[in-house]
Steps between C-alpha positions, in 0.01 A plus 500: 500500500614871384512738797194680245342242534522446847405867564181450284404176694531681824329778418168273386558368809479766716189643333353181545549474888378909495909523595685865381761449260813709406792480305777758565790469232671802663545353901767234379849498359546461128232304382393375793117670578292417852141349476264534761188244561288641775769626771773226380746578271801303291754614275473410105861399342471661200145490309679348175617238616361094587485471867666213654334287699644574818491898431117394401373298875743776706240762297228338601552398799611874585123579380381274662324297231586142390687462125202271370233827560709598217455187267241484203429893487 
């Protein structure tokens, strides 16, 4: 998964659970950008890129959401 894609998928997600969602490109270094679901928050990589799938579960977990709410959207 693309870290587009994985902003996409969390942002269906959030309006789903009636969660806020926000993607700040400018709070991280390089191309690194912050996303926010509800009041937790991870740091995207680099958008470009395929996540790995360590990078991907640490993401999740940090959101507090499981890598398979992702799956099948």
């Amino acid at each position: 998964m693309r870290g587009s894609d994985f902003i996409d998928y969390v942002k269906e997600l959030a309006k789903e659970r009636g969660l806020e969602f926000r993607f700040d490109q400018t709070r991280g270094k390089g191309s690194h950008g912050t996303i926010w679901l509800g009041s937790q928050f991870t740091v995207l990589p680099d958008a470009r890129k395929e996540l790995k799938k360590g990078t991907l579960a640490g993401m999740c977990r940090q959101l507090g959401i499981k890598p398979h709410d992702l799956r099948g959207r």
